[in-house]
C-alpha positions as CSV (number, residue, x, y, z in Angstrom):
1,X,-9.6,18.4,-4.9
2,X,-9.7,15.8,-7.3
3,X,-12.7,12.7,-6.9
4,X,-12.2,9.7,-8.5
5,X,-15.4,8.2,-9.0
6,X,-14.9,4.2,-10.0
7,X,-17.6,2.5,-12.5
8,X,-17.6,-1.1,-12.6
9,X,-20.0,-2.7,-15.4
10,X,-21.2,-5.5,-17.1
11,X,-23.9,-6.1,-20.1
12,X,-25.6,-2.6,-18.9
13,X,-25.9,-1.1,-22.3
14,X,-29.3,0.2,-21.1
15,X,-28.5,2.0,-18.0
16,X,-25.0,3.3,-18.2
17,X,-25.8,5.9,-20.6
18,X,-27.9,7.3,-17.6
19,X,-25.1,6.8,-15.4
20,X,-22.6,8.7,-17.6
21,X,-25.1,11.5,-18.3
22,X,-25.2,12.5,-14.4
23,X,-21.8,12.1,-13.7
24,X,-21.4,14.3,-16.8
25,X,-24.0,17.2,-15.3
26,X,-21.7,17.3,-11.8
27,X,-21.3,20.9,-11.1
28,X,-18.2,20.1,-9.3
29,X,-15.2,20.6,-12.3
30,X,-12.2,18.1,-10.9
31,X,-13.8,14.6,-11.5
32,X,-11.9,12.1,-13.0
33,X,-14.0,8.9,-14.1
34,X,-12.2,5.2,-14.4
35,X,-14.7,2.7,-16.1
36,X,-13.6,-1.0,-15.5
37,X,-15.7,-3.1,-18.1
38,X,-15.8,-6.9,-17.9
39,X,-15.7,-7.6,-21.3
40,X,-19.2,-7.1,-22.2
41,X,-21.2,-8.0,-25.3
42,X,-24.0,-6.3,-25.0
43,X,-23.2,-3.2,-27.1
44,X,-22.2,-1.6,-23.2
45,X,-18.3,-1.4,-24.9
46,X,-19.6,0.3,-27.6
47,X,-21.4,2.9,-25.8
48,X,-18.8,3.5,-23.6
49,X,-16.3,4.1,-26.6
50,X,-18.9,6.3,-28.3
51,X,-18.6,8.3,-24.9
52,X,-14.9,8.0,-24.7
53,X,-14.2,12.0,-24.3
54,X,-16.3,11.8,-20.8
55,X,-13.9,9.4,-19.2
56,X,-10.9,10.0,-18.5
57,X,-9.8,5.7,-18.3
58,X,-11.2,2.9,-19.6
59,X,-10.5,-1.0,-19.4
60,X,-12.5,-3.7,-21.0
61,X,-11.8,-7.7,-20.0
62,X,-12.8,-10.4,-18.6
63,X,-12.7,-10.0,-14.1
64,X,-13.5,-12.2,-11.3
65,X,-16.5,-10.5,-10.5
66,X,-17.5,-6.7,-9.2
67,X,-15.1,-6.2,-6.5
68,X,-12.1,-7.2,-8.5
69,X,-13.3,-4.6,-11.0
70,X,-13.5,-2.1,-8.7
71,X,-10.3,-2.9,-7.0
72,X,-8.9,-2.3,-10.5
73,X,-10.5,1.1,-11.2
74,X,-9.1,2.2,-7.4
75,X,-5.6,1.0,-8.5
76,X,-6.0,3.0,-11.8
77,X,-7.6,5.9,-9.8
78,X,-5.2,9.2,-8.7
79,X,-7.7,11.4,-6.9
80,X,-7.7,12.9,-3.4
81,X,-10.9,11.1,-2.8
82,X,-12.3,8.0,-4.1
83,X,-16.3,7.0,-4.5
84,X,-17.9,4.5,-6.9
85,X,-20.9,5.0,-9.1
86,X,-22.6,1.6,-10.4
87,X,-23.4,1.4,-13.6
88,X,-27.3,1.1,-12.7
89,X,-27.1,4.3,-10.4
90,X,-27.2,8.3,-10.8
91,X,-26.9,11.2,-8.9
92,X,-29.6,12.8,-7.0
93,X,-28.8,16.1,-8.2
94,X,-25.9,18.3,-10.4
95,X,-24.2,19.1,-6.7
96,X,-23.9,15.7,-5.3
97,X,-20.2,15.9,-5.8
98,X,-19.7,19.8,-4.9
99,X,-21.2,18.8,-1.9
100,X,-19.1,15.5,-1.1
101,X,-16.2,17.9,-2.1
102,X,-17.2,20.7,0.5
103,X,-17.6,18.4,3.1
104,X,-14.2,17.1,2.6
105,X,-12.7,20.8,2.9
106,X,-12.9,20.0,6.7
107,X,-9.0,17.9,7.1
108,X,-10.5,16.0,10.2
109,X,-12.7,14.4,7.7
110,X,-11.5,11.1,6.3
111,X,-15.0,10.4,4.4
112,X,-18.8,11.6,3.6
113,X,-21.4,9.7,3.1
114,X,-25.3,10.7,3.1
115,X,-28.9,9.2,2.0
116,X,-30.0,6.7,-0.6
117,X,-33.4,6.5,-2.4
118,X,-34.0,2.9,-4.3
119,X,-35.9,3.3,-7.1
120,X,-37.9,1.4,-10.2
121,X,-36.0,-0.4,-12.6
122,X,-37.7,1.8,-15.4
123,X,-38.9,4.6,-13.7
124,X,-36.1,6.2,-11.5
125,X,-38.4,9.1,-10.1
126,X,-40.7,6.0,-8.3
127,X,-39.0,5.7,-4.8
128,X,-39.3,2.3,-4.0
129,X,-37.2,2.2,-0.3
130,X,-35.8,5.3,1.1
131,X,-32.3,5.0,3.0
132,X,-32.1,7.2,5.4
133,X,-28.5,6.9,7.3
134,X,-28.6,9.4,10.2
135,X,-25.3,10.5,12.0
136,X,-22.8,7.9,12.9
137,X,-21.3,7.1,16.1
138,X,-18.8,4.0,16.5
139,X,-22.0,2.2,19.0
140,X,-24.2,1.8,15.9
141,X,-21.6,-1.0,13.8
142,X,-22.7,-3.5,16.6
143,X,-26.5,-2.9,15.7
144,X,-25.7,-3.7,12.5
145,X,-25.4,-0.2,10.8
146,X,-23.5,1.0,7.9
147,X,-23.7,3.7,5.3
148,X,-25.2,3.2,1.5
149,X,-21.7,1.9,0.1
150,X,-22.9,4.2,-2.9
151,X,-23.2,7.8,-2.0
152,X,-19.4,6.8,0.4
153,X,-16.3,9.1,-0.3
154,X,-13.3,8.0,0.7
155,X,-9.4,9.9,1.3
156,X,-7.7,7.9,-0.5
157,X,-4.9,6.7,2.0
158,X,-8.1,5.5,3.6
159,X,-8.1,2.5,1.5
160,X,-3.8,2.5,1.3
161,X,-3.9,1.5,4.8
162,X,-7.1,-0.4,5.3
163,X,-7.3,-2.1,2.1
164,X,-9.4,-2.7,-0.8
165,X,-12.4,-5.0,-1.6
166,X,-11.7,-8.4,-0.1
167,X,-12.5,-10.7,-3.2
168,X,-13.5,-13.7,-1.3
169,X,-16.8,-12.3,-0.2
170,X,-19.0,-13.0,-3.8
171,X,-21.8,-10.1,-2.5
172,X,-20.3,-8.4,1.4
173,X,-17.2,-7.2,0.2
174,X,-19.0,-4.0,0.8
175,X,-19.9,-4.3,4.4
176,X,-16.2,-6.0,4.9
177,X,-14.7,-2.7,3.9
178,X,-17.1,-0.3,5.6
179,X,-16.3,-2.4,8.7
180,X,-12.5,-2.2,8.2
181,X,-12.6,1.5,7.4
182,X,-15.4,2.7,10.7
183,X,-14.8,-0.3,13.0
184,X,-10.7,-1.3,13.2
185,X,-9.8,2.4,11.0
186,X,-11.9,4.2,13.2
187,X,-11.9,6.9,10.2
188,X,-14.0,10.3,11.0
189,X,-16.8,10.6,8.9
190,X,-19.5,13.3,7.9
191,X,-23.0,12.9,7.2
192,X,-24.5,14.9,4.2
193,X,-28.4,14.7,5.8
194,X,-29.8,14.6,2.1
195,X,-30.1,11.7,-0.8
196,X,-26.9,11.6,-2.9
197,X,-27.7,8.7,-5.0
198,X,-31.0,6.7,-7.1
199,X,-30.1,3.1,-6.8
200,X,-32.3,0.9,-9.3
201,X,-33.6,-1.5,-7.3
202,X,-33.0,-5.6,-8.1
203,X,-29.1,-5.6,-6.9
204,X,-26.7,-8.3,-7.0
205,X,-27.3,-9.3,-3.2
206,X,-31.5,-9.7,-3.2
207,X,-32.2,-11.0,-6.8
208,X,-32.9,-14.6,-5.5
209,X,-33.1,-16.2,-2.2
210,X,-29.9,-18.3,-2.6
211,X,-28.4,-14.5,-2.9
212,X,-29.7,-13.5,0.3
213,X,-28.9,-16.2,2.2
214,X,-25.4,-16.3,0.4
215,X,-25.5,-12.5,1.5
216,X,-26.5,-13.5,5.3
217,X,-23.9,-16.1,5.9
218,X,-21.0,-13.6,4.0
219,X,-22.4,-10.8,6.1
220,X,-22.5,-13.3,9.4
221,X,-18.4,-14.2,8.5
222,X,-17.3,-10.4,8.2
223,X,-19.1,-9.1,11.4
224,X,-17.1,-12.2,13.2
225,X,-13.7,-11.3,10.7
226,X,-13.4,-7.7,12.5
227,X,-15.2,-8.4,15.8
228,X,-17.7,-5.9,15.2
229,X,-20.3,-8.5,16.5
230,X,-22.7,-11.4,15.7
231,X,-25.7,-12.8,15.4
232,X,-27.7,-10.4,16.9
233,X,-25.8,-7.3,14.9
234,X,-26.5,-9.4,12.0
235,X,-30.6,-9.6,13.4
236,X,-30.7,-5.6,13.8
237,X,-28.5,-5.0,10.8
238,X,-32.1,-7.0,8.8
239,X,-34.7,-5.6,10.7
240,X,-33.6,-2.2,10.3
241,X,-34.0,-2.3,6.7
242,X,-37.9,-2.6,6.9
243,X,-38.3,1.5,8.1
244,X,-36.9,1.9,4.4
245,X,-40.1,1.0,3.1
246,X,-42.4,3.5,5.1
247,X,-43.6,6.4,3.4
């Protein structure tokens, strides 16, 4: 089985080295990495050239943003199963990937997903908020739930019939697609009950509070797009994110 694993970056010439070094240490042997660069001109190209016998395509210029260059890397992407890794992320562990790939051996499975710890900017073994997601069932998308869009693996005719990254959301395009794929693709998904993924902490969708409220009304738009629910899913979908910060 063949994972694509989809890198979109931008001006990240201090954390993608990280990202490429545990992608590189994945036990599993059939990875094929796509890096979509947006032009940088921070020494990231560089880097990423210097590296070029670790992935197997690159593309540098100029995008419309991070979902249009990940919907580039998934058109350039010819694995069984497709996952992203951001270029200020890594892998919990050497296996992450073996494991994503044995959970996939089941064919009733169309994708895995599994735990997410957010950690300090320039310490990544400081734990910040711990995502825990817990077993799905198709009642929990009305509370407001939804995987770490990180550590999900996806078949790829997953996303040939349900679609890529909707560019029109700037920061939900994420929660768009997860709602496509669980709520109207009603895909079959396995948990991995374990963290797969670090995730630096200071993200595109909380670094202001314009972003959060741009993130609110986006989020608010989508849950009404695929009738998943509304204000109140978008309430519980908030308040559930304070039990990541408990110990």
């Amino acid at each position: 089985m063949k994972i694509s694993v989809i890198t979109a970056v931008y001006n990240r010439v201090a954390t993608i080295g990280d990202a490429l070094d545990s992608l590189r240490a994945q036990t599993w042997p059939d990875v094929e990495h796509v890096v979509i660069d947006g032009a940088s001109t921070d020494g990231t190209l560089e880097l990423l050239q210097a590296r070029r016998d670790g992935i197997s395509v690159l593309v540098s210029e100029p995008d419309k943003g991070i979902y249009d260059a990940l919907n580039k890397g998934i058109a350039r992407a010819t694995g069984d199963v497709i996952g992203l890794m951001h270029s200020d992320d890594l892998y919990a562990d050497q296996s992450v990937l073996a494991d994503v790939a044995a959970a996939f051996d089941d064919p009733k499975v169309d994708a895995v997903y599994g735990d997410l710890d957010y950690v300090a900017q320039h310490d990544t073994s400081r734990v910040i908020r711990r995502w825990r997601s817990g077993e799905y069932s198709p009642a929990m998308l009305s509370r407001g739930w939804m995987p770490p869009h990180p550590t999900l693996y996806l078949r790829r005719y997953v996303i040939e019939q349900w679609g890529v990254f909707d560019t029109s959301y700037r920061i939900a395009a994420d929660y768009d697609a997860v709602l496509r794929y669980f709520g109207r693709g009603g895909i079959r998904p396995a948990y991995i009950p374990r963290v797969l993924v670090k995730m630096r902490v200071g993200g595109e969708s909380n670094r202001s509070v314009a972003r959060i409220l741009l993130k609110s009304k986006e989020d608010y738009a989508t849950l009404r797009q695929n009738r998943v629910g509304g204000l109140a899913t978008l309430v519980w979908k908030n308040v559930g994110k304070l039990g990541q910060f408990l110990p």
